[in-house]
C-alpha positions as a Markdown table, in Angstrom:
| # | Residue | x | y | z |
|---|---|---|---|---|
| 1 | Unk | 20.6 | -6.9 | 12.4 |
| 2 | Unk | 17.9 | -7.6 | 15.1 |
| 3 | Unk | 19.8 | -5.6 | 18.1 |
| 4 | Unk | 20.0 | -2.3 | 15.3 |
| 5 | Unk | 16.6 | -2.9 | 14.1 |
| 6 | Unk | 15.0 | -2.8 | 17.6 |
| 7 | Unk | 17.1 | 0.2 | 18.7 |
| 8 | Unk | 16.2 | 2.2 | 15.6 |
| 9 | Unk | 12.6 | 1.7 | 16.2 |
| 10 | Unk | 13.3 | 2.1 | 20.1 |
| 11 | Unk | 14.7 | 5.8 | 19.1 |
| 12 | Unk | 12.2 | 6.8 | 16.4 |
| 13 | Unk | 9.5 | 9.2 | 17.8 |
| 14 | Unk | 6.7 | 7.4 | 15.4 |
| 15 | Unk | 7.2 | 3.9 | 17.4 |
| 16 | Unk | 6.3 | 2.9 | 21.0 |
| 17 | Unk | 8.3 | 0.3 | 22.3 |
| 18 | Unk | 5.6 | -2.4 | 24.1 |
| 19 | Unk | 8.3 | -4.8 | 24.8 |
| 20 | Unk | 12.1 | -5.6 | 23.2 |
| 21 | Unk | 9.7 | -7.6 | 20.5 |
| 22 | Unk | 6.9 | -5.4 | 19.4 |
| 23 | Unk | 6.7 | -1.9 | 18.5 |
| 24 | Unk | 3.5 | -0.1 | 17.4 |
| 25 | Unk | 3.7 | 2.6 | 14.8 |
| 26 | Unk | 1.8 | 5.9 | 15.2 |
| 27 | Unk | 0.4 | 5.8 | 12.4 |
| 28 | Unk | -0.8 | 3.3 | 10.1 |
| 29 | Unk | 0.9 | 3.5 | 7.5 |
| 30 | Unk | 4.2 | 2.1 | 6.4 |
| 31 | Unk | 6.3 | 1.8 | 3.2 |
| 32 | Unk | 8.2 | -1.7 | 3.4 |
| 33 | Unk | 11.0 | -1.9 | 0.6 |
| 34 | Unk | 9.1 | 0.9 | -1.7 |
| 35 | Unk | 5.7 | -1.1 | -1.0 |
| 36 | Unk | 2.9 | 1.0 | 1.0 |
| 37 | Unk | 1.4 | -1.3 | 3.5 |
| 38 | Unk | -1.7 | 0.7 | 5.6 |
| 39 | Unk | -3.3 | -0.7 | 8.3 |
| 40 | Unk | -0.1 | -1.6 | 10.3 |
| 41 | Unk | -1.0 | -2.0 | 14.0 |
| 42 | Unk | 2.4 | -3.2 | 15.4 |
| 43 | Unk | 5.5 | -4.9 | 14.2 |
| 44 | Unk | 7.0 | -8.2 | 15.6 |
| 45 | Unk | 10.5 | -8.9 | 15.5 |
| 46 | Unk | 11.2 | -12.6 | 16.0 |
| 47 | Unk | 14.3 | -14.3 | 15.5 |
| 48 | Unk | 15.1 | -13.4 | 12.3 |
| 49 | Unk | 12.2 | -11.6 | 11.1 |
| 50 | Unk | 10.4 | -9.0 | 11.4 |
| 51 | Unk | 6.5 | -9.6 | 11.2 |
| 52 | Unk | 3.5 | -6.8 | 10.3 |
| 53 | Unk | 0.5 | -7.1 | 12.3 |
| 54 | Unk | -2.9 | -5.8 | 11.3 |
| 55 | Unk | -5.3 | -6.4 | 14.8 |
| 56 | Unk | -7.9 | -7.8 | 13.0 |
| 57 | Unk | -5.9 | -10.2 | 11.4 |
| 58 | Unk | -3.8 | -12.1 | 13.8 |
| 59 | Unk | -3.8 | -15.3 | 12.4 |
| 60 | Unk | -1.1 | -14.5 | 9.8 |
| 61 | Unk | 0.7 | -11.2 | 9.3 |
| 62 | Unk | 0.5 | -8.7 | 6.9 |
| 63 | Unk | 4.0 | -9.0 | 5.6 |
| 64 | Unk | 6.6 | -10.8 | 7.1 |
| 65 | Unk | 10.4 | -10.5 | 6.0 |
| 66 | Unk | 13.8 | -12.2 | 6.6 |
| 67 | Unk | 15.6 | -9.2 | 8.4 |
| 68 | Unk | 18.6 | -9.2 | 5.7 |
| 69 | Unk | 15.9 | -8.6 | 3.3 |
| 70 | Unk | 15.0 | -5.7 | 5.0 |
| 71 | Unk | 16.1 | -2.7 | 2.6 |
| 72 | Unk | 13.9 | 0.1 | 3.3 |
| 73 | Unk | 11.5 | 1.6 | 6.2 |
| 74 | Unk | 9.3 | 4.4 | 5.8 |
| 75 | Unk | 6.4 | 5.8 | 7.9 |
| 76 | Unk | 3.7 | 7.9 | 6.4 |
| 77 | Unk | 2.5 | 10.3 | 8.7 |
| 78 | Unk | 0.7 | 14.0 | 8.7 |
| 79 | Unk | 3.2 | 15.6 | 8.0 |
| 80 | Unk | 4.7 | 13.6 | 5.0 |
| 81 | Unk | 6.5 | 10.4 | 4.3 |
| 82 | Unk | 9.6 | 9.7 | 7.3 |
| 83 | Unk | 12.7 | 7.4 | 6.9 |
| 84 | Unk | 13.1 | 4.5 | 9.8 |
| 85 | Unk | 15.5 | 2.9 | 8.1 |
């Protein structure tokens, strides 16, 4: 799941790849499994998981989820709400 996660967000046009474990979303807000989560400046994908990072707040993430729990991705941007996943 970690190899199709990564290329997904490698190929989405709302995500810049920084490295094969971090990708920053153009804009900040996400919907996570049909919860809205603003404030989103990259994601980590370690292992396993997938970790939301707010800059401010780097001490623990925002959300972080076991990657088989991972149902749903969603981006909100200008021009309305965008599937990932």
């Amino acid at each position: 799941m970690d190899k199709v996660l990564r290329d997904i967000l490698r190929k989405n046009q709302y995500f810049e790849e920084i490295n094969p474990d971090r990708y920053v979303p153009e804009f900040l807000g996400l919907i996570v499994n049909g919860v809205v989560v603003y404030h989103v400046n990259w994601i980590d994908i370690i292992e396993n998981e997938i970790v939301f990072v707010h800059k401010d707040i780097q001490t623990h993430p925002t959300i972080s989820l076991v990657l088989e729990n991972l149902n749903s991705l969603m981006i909100i941007t200008n021009d309305g709400i965008k599937e990932v996943l």
